[in-house]
C-alpha positions, 0 to 999 in steps of 0.5 A: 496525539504522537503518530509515528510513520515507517517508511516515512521517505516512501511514496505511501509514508511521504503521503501521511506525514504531508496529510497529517501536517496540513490536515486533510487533502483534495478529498477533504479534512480528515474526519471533517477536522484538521488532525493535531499532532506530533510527527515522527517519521522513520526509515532504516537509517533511524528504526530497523523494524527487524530488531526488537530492541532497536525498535523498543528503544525508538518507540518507546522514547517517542512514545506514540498513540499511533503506529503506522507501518508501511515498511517493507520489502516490495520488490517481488521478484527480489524477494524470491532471491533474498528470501531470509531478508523478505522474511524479517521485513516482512514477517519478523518486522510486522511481529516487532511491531505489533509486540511494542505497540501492544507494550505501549498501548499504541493502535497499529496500522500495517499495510498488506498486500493484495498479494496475499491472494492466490488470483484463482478467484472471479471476483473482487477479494473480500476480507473474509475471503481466505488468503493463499500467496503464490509467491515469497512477497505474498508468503512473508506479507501473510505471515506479518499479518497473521504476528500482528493478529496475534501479538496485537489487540489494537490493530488495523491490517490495511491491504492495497494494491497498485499504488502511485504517488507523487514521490518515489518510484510507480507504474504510472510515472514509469509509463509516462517516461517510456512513452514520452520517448517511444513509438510503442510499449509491451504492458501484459494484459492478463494480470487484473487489479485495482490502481490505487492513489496513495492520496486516497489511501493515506486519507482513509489509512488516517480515517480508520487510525482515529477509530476503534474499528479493528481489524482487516480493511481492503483498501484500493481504488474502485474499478478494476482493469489489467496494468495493459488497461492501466497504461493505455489510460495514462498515456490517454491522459497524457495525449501521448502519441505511443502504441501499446501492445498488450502481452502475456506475462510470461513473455516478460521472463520474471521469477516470481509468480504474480496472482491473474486475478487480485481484485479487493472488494472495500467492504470492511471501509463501507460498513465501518468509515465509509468508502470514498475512494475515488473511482481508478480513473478519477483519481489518475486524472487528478493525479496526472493534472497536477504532477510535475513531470 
């Protein structure tokens, strides 16, 4: 089995390779066996998603069975600045993609967000539930899924939220950063999802590639809480004497609009793989145990 991983130096790419060269995780063996296969892991310095014949050219000489793509152009606020630049990653990259996967033959897995969702509902977001973005991110990540929909017959649509790992940049390590140095942090308090292990992620993302079960997947840790809830449970983990004051988010000023409410339901993984992502508190608690901070 080939598998080639956009995004390879990201927190969530950096995951599936490490996963897919040791074969499972502390959650277990991938599908009960370790997986055998060769690896092919890309940035923009090797694959530029957004030009088609760049990307025939590398994929085709690899050659892979399966495809996952967690590139992107994340930074949400940026994205309303840099809109045409938003658009080919996000868009033009997912419809690239999914045109020479379905050349090759190759399955294709392309991470979404929870985004895609207008945050007007009361509830946890179901995969039938109809996508309305407020913001550019949003817009151009929808878009990316609706091209791999369309030029894609093999496809797996993956969207998450929150995420945090090891490697990269993320909310938790920011957190701990600040909170280590002061007496007290603003996080706001009205803006409510699900923090997600890319440990957990990348275990299932590996779960689902291994099956002809197609189609869109919500993917995130289970339990919500609001990024205030989320910082005052990491700095609880941490013993950490700092203060955390809950605020609009208004009051941070920022160009993009974000959802209130981008809660996903993982219905699709219960009635297909099987849910085992790990309660949102669990996973931090294993996550802050063995980081090395």
């Amino acid at each position: 089995m080939k598998v080639l991983v956009t995004g390879a130096k990201g927190q969530l790419g950096s995951e599936i390779i490490h996963m897919l060269k040791t074969g499972s995780s502390s959650i277990g063996k991938i599908n009960g066996t370790y997986l055998s296969a060769e690896i092919l892991g890309t940035d923009k310095s090797i694959l530029d998603i957004t030009n088609l014949n760049n990307m025939r050219k590398i994929l085709g000489e690899f050659d892979p069975n399966i495809v996952i793509n967690t590139a992107a152009y994340t930074n949400v606020d940026d994205c309303e600045v840099n809109q045409d630049l938003a658009f080919k990653i996000n868009a033009i990259g997912g419809k690239n993609m999914a045109v020479v996967c379905e050349e090759l033959g190759a399955k294709l897995i392309h991470l979404s967000t929870d985004y895609v969702f207008d945050g007007n509902c009361k509830t946890p977001y179901r995969e039938y539930d109809s996508p309305s973005p407020i913001n550019i991110y949003g817009k151009t990540k929808y878009l990316g899924e609706l091209y791999v929909g369309q030029f894609s017959t093999r496809y797996f649509i993956i969207r998450s939220s929150w995420l945090y790992g090891y490697n990269g940049k993320n909310f938790v390590k920011t957190i701990m950063k600040s909170a280590a140095k002061k007496d007290y942090i603003n996080v706001v308090d009205d803006q409510i999802g699900n923090p997600t292990n890319v440990e957990d992620l990348a275990y299932h993302i590996l779960k689902v590639a291994l099956t002809e079960d197609y189609g869109i997947y919500h993917c995130t840790g289970n339990g919500k809480c609001s990024w205030f809830e989320f910082a005052c449970k990491i700095i609880e983990l941490n013993k950490f004497n700092c203060k955390v004051n809950p605020i609009e988010s208004k009051a941070l000023g920022r160009i993009a609009k974000r959802p209130s409410y981008s809660s996903l339901d993982n219905s699709m993984l219960r009635c297909t793989v099987r849910d085992e992502m790990r309660q949102w508190e669990d996973a931090l608690r294993v996550f802050i145990n063995n980081i090395n901070f």
